[in-house]
C-alpha positions as CSV (number, residue, x, y, z in Angstrom):
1,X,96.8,74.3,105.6
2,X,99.1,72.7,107.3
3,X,102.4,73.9,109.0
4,X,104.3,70.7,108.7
5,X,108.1,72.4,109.8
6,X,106.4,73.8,112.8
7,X,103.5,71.5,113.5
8,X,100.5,74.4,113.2
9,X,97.7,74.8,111.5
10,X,97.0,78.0,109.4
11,X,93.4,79.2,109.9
12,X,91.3,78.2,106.7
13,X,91.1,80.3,104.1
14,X,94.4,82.1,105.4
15,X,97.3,81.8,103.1
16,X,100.9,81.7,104.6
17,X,102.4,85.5,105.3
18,X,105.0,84.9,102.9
19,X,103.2,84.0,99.6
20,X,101.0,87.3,99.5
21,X,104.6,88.7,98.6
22,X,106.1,85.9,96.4
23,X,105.3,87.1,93.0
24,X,106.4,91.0,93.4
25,X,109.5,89.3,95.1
26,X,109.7,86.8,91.9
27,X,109.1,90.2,89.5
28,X,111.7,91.8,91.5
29,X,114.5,89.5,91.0
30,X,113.7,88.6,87.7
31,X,113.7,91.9,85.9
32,X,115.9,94.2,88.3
33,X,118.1,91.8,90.9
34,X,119.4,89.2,88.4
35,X,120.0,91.8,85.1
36,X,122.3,93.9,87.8
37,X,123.8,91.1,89.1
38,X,124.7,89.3,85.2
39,X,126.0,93.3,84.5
40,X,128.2,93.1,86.6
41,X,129.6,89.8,86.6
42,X,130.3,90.6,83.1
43,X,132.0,94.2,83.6
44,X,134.0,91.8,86.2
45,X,134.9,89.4,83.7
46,X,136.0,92.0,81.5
47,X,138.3,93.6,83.9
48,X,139.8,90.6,84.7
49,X,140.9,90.2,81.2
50,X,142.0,93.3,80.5
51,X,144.1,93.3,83.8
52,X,145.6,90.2,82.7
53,X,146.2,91.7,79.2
54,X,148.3,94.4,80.8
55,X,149.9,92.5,82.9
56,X,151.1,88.9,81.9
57,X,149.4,88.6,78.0
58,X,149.6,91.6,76.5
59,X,147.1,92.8,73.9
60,X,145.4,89.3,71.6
61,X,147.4,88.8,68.4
């Protein structure tokens, strides 16, 4: 393969050191980073809201 960014050659039959871990990486995001990460956007959102409620809104009618 070849390095085009750096201008090397991999050795045949080697694959780049990064894509051995790509799809445990992949897995990881999908299934653990990005459920977290929509969690607590959402707990965020709804604290928002509910601050706002208190403060300026007041409860929805």
């Amino acid at each position: 393969m070849n390095n085009q960014a750096s201008g090397r050659t991999a050795p045949s039959g080697a694959e780049p050191s990064g894509r051995k871990n790509e799809w445990p990486r992949f897995l990881l995001l999908a299934f653990v980073g990005l459920p977290i990460t929509m969690t607590l956007a959402i707990a965020a959102y709804g604290f928002v809201v509910w601050f706002l409620q208190i403060l300026f809104f007041g409860p929805p009618s």
